[in-house]
Jmol script that loads the backbone (N, CA, C; Angstrom):
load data "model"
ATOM      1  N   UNK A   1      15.940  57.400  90.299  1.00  0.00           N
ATOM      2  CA  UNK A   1      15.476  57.916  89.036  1.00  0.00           C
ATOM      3  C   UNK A   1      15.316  59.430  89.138  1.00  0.00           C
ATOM      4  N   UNK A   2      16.211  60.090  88.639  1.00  0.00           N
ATOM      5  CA  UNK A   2      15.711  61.525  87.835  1.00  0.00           C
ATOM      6  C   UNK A   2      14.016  62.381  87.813  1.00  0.00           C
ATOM      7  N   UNK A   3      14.267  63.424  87.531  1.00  0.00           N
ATOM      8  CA  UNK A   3      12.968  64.091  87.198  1.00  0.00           C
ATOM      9  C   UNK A   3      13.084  64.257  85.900  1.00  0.00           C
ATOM     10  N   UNK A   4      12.075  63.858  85.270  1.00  0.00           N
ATOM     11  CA  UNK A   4      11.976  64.218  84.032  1.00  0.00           C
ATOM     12  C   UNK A   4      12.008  65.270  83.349  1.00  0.00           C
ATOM     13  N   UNK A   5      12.984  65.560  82.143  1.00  0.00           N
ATOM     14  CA  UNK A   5      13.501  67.106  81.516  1.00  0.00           C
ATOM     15  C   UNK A   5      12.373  67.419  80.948  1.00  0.00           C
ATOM     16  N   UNK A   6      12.296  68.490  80.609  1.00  0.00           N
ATOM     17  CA  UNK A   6      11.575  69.371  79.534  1.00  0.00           C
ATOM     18  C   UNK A   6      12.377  69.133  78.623  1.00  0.00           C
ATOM     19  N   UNK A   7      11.973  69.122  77.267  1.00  0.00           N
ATOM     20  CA  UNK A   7      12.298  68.774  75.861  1.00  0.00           C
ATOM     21  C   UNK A   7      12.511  70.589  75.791  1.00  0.00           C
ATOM     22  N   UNK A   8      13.321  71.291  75.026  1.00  0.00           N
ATOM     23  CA  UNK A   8      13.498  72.196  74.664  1.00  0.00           C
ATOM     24  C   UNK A   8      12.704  73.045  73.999  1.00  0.00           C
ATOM     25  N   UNK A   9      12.253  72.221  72.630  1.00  0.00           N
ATOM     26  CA  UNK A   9      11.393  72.919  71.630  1.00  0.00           C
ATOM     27  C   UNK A   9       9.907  73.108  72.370  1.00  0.00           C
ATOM     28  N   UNK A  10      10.015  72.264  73.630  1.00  0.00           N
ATOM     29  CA  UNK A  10       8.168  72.178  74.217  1.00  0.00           C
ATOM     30  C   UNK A  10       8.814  73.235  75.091  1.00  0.00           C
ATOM     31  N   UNK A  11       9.815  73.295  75.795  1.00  0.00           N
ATOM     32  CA  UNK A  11      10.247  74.845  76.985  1.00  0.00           C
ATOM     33  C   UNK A  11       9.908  75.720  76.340  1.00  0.00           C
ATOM     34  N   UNK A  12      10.592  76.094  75.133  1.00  0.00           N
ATOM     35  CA  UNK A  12      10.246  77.147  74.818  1.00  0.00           C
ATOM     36  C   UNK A  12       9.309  77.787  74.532  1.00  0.00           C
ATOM     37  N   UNK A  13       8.363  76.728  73.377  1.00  0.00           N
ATOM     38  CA  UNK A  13       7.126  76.650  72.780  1.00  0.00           C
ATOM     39  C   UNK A  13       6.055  77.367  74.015  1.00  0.00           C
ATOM     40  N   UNK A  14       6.383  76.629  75.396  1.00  0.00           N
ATOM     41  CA  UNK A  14       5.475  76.866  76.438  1.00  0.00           C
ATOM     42  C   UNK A  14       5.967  78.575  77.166  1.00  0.00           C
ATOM     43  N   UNK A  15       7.406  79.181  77.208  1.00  0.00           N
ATOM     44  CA  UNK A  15       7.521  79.877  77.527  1.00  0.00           C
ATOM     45  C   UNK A  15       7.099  81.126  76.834  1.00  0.00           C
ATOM     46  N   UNK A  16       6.860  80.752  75.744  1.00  0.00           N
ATOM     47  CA  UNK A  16       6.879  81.583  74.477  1.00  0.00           C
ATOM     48  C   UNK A  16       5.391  81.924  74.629  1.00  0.00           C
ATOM     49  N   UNK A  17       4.306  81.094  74.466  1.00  0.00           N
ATOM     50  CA  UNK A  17       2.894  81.442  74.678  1.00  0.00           C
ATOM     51  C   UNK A  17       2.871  82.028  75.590  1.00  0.00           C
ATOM     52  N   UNK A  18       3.034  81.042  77.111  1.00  0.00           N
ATOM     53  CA  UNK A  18       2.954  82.492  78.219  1.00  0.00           C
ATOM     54  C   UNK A  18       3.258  83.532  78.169  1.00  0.00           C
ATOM     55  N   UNK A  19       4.594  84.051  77.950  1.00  0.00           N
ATOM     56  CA  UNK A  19       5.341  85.178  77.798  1.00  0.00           C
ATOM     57  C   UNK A  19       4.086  86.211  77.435  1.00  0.00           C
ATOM     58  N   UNK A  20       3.236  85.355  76.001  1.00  0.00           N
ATOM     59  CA  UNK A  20       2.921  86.316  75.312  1.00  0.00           C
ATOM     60  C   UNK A  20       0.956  86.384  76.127  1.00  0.00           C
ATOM     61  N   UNK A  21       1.180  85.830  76.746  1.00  0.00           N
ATOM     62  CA  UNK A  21      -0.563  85.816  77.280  1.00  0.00           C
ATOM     63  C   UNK A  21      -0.928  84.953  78.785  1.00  0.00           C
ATOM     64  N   UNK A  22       0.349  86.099  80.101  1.00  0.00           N
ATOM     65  CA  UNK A  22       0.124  85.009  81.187  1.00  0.00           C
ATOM     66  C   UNK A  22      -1.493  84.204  81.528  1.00  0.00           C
ATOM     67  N   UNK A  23      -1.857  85.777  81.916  1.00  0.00           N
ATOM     68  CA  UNK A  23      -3.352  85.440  82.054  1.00  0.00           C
ATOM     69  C   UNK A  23      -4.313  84.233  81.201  1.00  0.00           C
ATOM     70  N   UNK A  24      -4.250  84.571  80.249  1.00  0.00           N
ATOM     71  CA  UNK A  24      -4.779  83.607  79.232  1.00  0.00           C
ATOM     72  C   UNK A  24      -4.204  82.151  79.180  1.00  0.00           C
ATOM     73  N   UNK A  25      -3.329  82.068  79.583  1.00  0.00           N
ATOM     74  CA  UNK A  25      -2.245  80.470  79.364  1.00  0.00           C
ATOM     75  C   UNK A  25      -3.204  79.757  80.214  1.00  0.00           C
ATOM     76  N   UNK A  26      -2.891  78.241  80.165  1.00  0.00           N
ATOM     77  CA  UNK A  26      -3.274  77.608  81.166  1.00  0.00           C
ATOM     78  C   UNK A  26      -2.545  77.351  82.372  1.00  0.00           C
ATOM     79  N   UNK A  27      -3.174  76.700  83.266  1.00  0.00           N
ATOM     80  CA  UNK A  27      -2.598  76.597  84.447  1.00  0.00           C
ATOM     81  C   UNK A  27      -1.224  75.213  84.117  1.00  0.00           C
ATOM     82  N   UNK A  28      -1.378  74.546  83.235  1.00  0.00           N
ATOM     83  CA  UNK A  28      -0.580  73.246  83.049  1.00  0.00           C
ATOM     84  C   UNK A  28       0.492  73.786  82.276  1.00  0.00           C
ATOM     85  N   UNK A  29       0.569  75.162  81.354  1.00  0.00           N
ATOM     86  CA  UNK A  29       1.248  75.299  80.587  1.00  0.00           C
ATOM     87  C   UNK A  29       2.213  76.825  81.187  1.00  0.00           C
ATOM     88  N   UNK A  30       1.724  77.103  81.979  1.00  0.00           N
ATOM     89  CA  UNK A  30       2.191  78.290  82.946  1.00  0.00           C
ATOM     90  C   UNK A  30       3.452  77.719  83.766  1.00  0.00           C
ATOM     91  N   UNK A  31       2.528  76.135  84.474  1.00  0.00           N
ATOM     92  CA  UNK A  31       3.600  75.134  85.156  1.00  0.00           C
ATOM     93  C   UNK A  31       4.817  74.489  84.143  1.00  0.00           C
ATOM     94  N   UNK A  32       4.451  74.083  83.116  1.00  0.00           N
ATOM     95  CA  UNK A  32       5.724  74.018  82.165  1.00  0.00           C
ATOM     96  C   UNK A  32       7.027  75.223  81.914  1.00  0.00           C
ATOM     97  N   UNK A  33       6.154  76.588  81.214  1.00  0.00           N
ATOM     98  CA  UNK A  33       7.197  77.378  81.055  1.00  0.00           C
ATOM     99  C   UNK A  33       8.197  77.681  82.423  1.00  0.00           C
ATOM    100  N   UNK A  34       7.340  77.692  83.868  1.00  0.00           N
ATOM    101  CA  UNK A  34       7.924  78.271  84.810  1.00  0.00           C
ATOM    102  C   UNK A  34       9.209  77.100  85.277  1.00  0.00           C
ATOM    103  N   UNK A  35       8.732  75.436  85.237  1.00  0.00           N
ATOM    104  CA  UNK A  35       9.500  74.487  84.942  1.00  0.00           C
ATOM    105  C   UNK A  35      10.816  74.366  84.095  1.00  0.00           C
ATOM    106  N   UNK A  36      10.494  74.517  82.943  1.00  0.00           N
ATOM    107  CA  UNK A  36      11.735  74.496  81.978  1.00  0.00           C
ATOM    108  C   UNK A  36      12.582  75.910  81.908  1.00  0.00           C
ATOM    109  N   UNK A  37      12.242  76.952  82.755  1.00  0.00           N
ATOM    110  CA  UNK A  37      12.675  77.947  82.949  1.00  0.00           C
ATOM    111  C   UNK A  37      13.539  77.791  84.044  1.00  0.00           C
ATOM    112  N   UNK A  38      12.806  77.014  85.454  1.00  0.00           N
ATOM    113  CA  UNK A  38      13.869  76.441  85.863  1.00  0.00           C
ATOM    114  C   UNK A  38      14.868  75.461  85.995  1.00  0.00           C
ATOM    115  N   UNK A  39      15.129  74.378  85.296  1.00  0.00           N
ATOM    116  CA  UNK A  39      15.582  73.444  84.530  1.00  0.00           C
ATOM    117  C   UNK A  39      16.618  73.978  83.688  1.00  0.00           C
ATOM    118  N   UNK A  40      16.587  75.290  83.003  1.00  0.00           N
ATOM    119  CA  UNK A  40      17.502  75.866  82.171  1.00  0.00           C
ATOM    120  C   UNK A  40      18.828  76.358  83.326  1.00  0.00           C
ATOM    121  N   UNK A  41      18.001  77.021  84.698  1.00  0.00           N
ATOM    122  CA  UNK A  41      18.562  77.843  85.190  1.00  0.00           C
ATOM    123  C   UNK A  41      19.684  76.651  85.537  1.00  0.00           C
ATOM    124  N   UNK A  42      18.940  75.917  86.561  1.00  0.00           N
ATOM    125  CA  UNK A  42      20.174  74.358  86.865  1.00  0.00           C
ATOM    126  C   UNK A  42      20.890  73.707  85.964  1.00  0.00           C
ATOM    127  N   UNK A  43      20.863  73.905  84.566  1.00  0.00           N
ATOM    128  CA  UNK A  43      21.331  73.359  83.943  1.00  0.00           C
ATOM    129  C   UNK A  43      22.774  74.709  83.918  1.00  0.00           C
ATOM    130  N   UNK A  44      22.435  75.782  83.476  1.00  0.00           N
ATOM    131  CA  UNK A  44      23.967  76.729  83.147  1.00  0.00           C
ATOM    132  C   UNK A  44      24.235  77.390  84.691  1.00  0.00           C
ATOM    133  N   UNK A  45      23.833  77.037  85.696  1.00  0.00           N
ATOM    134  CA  UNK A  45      24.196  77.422  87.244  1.00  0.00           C
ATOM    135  C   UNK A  45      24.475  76.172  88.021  1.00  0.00           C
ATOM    136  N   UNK A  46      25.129  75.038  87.885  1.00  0.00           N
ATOM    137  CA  UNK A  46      24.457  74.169  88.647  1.00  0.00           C
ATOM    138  C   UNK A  46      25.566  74.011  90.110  1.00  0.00           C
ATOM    139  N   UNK A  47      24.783  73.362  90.680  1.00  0.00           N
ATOM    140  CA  UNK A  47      25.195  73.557  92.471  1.00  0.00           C
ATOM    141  C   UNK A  47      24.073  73.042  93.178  1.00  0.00           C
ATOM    142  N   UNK A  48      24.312  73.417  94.618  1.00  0.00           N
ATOM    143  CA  UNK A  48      23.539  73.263  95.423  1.00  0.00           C
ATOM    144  C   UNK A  48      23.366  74.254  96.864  1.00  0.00           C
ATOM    145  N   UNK A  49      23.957  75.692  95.840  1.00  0.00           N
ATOM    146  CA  UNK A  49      24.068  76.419  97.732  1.00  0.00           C
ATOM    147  C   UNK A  49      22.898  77.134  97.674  1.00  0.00           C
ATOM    148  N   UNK A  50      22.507  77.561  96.691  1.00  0.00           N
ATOM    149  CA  UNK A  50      20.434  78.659  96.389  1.00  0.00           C
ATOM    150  C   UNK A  50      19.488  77.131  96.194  1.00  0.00           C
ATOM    151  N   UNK A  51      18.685  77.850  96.432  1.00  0.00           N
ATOM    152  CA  UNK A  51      17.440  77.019  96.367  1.00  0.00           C
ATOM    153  C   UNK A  51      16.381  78.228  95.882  1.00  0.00           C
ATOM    154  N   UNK A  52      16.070  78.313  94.811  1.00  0.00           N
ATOM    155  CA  UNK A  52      15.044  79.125  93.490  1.00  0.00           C
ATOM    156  C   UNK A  52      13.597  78.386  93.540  1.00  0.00           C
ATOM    157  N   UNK A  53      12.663  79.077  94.266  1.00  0.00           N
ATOM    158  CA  UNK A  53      11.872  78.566  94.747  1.00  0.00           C
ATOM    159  C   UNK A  53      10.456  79.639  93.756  1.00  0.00           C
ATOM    160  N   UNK A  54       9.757  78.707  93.175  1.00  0.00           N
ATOM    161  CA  UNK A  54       8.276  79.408  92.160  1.00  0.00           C
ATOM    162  C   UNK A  54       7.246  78.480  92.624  1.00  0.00           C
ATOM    163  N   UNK A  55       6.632  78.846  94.378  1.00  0.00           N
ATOM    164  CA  UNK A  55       5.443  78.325  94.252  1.00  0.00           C
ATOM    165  C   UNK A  55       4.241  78.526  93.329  1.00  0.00           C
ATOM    166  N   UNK A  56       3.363  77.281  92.933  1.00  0.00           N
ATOM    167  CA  UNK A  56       3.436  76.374  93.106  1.00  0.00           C
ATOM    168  C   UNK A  56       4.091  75.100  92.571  1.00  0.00           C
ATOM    169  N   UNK A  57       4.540  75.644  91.443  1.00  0.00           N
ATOM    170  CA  UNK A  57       4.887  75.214  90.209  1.00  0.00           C
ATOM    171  C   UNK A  57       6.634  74.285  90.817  1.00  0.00           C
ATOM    172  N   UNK A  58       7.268  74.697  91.065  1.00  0.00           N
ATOM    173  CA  UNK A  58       8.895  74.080  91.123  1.00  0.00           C
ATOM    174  C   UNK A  58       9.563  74.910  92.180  1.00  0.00           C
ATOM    175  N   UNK A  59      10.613  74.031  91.976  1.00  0.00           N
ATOM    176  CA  UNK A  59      11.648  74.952  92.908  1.00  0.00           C
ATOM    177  C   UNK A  59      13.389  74.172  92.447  1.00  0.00           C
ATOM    178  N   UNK A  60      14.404  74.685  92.204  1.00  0.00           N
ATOM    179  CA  UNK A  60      15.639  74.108  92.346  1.00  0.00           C
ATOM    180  C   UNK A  60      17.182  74.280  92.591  1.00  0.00           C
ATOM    181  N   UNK A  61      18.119  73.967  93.025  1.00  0.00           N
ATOM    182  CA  UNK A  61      18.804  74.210  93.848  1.00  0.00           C
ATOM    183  C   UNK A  61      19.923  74.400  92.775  1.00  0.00           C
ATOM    184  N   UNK A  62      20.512  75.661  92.709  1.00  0.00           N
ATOM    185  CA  UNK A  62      21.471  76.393  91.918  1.00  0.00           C
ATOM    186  C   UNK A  62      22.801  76.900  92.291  1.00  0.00           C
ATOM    187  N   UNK A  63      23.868  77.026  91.363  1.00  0.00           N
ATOM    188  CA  UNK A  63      24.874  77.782  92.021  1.00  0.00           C
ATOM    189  C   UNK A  63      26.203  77.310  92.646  1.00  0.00           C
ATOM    190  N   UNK A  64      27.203  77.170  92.484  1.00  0.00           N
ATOM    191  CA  UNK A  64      28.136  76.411  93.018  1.00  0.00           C
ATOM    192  C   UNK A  64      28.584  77.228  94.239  1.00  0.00           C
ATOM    193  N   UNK A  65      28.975  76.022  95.528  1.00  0.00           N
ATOM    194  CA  UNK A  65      29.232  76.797  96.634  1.00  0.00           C
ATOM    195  C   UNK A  65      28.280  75.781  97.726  1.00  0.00           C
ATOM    196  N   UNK A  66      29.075  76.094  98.979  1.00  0.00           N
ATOM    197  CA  UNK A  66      28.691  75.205 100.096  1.00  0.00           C
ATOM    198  C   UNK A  66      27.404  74.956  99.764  1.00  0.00           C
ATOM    199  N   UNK A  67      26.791  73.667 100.642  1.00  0.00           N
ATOM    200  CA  UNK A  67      25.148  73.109 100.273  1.00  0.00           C
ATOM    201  C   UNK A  67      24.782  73.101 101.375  1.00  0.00           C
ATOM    202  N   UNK A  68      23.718  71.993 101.437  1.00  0.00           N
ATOM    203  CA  UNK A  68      22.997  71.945 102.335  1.00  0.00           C
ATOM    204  C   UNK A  68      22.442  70.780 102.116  1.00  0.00           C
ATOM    205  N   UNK A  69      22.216  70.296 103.700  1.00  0.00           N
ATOM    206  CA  UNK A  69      21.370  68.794 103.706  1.00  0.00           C
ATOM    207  C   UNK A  69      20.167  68.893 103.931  1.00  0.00           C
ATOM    208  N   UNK A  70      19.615  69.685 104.938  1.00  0.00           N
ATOM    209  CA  UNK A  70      18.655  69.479 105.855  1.00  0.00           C
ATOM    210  C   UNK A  70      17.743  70.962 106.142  1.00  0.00           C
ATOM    211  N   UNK A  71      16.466  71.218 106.305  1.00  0.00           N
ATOM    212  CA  UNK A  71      16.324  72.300 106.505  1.00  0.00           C
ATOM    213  C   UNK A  71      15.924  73.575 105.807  1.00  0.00           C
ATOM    214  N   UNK A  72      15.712  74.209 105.771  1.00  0.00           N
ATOM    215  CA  UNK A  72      15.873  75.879 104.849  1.00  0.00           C
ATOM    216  C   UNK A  72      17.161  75.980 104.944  1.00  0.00           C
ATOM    217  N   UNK A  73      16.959  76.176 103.366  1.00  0.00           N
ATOM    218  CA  UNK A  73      18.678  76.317 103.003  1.00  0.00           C
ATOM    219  C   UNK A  73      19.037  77.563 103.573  1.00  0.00           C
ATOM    220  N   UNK A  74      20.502  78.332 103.767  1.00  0.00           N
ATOM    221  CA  UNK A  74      20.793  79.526 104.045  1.00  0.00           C
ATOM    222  C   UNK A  74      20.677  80.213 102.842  1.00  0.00           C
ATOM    223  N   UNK A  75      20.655  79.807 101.591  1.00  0.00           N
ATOM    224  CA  UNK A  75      20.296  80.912 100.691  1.00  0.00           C
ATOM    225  C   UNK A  75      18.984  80.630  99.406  1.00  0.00           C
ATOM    226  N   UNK A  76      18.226  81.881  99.388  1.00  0.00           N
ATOM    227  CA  UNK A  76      17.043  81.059  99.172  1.00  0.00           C
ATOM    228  C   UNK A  76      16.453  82.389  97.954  1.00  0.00           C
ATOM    229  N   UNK A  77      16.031  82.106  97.353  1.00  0.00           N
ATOM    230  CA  UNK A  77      15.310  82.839  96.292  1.00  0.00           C
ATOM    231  C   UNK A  77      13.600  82.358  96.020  1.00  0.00           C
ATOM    232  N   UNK A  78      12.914  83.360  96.226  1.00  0.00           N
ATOM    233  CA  UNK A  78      11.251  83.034  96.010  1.00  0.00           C
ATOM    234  C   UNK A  78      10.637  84.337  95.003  1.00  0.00           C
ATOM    235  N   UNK A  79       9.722  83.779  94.624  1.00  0.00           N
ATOM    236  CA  UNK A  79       8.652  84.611  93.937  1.00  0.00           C
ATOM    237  C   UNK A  79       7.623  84.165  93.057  1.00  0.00           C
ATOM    238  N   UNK A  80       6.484  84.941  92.264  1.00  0.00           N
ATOM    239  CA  UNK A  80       5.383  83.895  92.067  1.00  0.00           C
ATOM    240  C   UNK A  80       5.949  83.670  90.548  1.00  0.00           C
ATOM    241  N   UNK A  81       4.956  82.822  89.790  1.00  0.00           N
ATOM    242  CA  UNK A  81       5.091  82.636  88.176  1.00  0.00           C
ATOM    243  C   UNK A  81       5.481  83.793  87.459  1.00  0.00           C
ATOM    244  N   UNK A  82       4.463  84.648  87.402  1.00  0.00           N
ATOM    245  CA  UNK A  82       4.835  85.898  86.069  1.00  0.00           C
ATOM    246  C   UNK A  82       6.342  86.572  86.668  1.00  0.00           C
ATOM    247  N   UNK A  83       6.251  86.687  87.696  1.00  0.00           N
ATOM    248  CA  UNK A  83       7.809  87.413  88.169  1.00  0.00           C
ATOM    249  C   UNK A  83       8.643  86.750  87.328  1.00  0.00           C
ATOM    250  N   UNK A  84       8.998  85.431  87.857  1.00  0.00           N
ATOM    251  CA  UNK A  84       9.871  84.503  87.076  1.00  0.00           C
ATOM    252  C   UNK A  84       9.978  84.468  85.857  1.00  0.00           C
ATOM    253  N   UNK A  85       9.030  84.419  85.475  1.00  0.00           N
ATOM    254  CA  UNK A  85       9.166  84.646  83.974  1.00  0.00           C
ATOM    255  C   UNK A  85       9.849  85.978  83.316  1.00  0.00           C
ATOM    256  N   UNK A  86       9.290  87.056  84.049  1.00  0.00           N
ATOM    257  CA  UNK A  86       9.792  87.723  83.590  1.00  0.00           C
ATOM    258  C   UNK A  86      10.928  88.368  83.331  1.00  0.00           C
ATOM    259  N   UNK A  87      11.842  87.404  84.497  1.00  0.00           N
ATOM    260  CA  UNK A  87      13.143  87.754  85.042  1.00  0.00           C
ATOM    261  C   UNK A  87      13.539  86.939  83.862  1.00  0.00           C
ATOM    262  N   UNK A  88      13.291  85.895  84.035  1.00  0.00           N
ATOM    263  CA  UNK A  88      14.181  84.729  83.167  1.00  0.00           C
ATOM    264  C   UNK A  88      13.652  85.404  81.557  1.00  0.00           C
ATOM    265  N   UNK A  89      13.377  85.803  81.167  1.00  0.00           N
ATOM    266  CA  UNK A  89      13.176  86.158  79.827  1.00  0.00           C
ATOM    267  C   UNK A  89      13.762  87.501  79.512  1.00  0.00           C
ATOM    268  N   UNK A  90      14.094  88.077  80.636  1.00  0.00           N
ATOM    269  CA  UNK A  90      14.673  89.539  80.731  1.00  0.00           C
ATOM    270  C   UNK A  90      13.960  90.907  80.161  1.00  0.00           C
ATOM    271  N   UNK A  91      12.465  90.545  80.504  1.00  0.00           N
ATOM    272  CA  UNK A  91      11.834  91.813  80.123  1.00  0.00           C
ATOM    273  C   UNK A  91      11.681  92.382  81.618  1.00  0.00           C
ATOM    274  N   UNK A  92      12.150  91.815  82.932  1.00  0.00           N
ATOM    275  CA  UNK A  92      12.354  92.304  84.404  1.00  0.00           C
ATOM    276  C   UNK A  92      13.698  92.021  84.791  1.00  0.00           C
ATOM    277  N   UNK A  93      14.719  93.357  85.126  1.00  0.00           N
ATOM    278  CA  UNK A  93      15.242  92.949  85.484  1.00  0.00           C
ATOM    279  C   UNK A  93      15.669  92.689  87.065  1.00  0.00           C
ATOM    280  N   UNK A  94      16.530  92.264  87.768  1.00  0.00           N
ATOM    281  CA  UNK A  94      16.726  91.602  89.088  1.00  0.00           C
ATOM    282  C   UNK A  94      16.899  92.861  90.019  1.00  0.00           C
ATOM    283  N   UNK A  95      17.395  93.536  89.719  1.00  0.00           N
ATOM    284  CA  UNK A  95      17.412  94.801  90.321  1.00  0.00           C
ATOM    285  C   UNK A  95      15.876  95.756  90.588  1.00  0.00           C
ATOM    286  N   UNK A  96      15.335  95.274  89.161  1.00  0.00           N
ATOM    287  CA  UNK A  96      13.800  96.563  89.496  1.00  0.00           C
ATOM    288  C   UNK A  96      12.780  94.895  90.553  1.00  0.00           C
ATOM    289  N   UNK A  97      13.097  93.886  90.359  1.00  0.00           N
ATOM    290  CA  UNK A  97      12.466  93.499  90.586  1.00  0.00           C
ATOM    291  C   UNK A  97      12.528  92.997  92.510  1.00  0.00           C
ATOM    292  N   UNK A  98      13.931  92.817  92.785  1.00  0.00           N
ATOM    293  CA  UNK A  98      14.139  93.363  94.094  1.00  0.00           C
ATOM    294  C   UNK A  98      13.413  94.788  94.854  1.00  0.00           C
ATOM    295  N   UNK A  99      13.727  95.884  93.969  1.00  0.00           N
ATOM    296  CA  UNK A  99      13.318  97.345  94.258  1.00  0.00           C
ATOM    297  C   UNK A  99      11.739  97.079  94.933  1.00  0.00           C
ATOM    298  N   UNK A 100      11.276  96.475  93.721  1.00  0.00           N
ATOM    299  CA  UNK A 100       9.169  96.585  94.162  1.00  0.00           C
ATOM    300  C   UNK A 100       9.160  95.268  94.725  1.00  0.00           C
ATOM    301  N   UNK A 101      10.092  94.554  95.573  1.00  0.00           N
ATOM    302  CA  UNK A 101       9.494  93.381  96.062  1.00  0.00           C
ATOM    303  C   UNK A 101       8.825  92.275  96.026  1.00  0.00           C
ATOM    304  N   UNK A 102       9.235  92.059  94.523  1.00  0.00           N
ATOM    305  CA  UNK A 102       8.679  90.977  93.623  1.00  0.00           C
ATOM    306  C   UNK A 102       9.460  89.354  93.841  1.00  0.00           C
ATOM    307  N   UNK A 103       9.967  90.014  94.254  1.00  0.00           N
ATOM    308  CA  UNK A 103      11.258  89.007  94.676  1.00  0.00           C
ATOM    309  C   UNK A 103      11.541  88.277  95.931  1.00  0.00           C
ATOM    310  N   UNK A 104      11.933  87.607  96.816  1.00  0.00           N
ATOM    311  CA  UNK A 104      12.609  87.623  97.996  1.00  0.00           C
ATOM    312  C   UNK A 104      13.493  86.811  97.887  1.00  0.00           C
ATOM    313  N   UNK A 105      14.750  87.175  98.615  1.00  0.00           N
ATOM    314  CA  UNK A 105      16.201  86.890  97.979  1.00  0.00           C
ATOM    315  C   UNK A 105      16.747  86.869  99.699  1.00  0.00           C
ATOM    316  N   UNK A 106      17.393  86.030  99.954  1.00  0.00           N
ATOM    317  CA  UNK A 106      18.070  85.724 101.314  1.00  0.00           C
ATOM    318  C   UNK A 106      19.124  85.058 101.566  1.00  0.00           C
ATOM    319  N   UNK A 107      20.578  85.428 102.101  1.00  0.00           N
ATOM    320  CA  UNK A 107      21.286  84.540 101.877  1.00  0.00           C
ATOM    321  C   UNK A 107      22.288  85.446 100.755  1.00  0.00           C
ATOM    322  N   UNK A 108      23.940  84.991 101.385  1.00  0.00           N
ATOM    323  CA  UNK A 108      24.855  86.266 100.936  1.00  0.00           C
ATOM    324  C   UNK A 108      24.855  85.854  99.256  1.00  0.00           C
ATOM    325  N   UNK A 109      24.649  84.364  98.593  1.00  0.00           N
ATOM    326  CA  UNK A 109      24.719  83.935  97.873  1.00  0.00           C
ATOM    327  C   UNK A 109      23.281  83.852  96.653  1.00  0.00           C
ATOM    328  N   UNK A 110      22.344  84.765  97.826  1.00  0.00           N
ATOM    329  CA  UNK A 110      21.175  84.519  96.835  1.00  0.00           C
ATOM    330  C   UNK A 110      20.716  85.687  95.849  1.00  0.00           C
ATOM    331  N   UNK A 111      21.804  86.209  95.050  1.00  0.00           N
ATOM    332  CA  UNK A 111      21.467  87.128  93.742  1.00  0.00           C
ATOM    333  C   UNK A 111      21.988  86.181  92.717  1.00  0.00           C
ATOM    334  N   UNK A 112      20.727  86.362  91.295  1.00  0.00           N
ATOM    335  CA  UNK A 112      20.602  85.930  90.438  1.00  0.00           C
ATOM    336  C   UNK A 112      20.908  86.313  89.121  1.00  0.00           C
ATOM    337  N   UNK A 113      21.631  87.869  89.213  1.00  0.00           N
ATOM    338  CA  UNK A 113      21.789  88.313  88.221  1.00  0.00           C
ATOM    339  C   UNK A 113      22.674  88.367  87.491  1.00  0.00           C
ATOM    340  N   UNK A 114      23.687  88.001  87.849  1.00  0.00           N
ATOM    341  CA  UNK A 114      24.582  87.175  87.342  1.00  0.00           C
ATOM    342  C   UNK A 114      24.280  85.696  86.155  1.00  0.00           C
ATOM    343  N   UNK A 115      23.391  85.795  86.237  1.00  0.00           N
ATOM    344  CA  UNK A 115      22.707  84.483  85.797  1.00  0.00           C
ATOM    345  C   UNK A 115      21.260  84.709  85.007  1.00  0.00           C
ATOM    346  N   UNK A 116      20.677  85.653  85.101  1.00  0.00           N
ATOM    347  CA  UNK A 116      19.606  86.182  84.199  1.00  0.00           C
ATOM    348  C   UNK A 116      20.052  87.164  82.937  1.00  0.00           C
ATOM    349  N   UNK A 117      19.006  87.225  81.696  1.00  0.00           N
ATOM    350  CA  UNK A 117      17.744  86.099  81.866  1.00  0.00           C
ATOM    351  C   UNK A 117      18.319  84.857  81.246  1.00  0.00           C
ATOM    352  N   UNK A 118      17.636  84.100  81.361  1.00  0.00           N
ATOM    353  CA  UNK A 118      18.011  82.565  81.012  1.00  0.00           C
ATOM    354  C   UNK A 118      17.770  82.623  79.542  1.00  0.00           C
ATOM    355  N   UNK A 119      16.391  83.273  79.056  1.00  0.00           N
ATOM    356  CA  UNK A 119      15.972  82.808  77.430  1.00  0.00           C
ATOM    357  C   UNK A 119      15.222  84.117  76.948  1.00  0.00           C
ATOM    358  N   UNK A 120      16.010  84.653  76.055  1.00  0.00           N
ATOM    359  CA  UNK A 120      15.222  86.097  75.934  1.00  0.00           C
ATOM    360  C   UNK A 120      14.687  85.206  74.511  1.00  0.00           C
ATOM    361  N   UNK A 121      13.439  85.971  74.472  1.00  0.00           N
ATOM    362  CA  UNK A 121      12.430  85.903  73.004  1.00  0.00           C
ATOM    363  C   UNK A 121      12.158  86.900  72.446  1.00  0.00           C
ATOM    364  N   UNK A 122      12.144  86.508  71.094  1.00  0.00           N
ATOM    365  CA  UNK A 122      12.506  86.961  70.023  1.00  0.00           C
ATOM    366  C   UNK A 122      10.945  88.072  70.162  1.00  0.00           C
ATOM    367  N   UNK A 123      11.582  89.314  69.954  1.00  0.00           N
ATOM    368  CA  UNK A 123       9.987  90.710  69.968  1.00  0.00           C
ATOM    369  C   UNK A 123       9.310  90.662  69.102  1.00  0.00           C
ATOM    370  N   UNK A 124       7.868  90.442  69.666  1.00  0.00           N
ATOM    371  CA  UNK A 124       7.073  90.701  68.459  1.00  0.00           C
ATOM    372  C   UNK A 124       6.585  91.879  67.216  1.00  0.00           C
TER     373      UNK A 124
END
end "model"
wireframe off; spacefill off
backbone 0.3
color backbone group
């Protein structure tokens, strides 16, 4: 059995509040947006050679190109919630966010920018 999807209109709905009030969000709804944020990513990247890792919240394996069984993958992408978000929404991009170390990216295969942002929202 599968992991269960995020419904779209609730991804967004949830990315959309955070976006607009990390701090303030809840902790359940922080874990959604950062979820269906990654869920989007596997859905228009999919593979298995990165592994996109947002403790605590998720993590999932992206990207077409050799895999992996066992282990730390050889290519690996980490960072916390608001980073992510902010990448995937494209108010950060992958480059400034490498620069200040918001990021950690390992592995000849592990840039994302090619692939960001996933869901830009609409400015208030």
């Amino acid at each position: 059995m599968g992991k269960a999807r995020i419904d779209a209109a609730a991804g967004t709905s949830a990315v959309t509040t955070v976006a607009n009030d990390f701090d303030g969000a809840s902790r359940e709804l922080r874990a959604t947006a950062v979820r269906f944020l990654l869920q989007c990513l596997s859905d228009a990247a999919p593979g298995n050679s990165v592994e996109v890792r947002v403790p605590p919240f998720g993590a999932v394996q992206c990207i077409e190109g050799p895999g992996h069984t066992r282990g730390t993958p050889p290519n690996v992408v980490e960072t916390d919630a608001q980073t992510w978000l902010a990448l995937a929404t494209g108010t950060l991009s992958w480059d400034e966010a490498r620069a200040s170390a918001r990021v950690h990216a390992s592995g000849q295969r592990a840039d994302l920018s090619a692939h960001l942002p996933i869901l830009r929202l609409p400015r208030p």
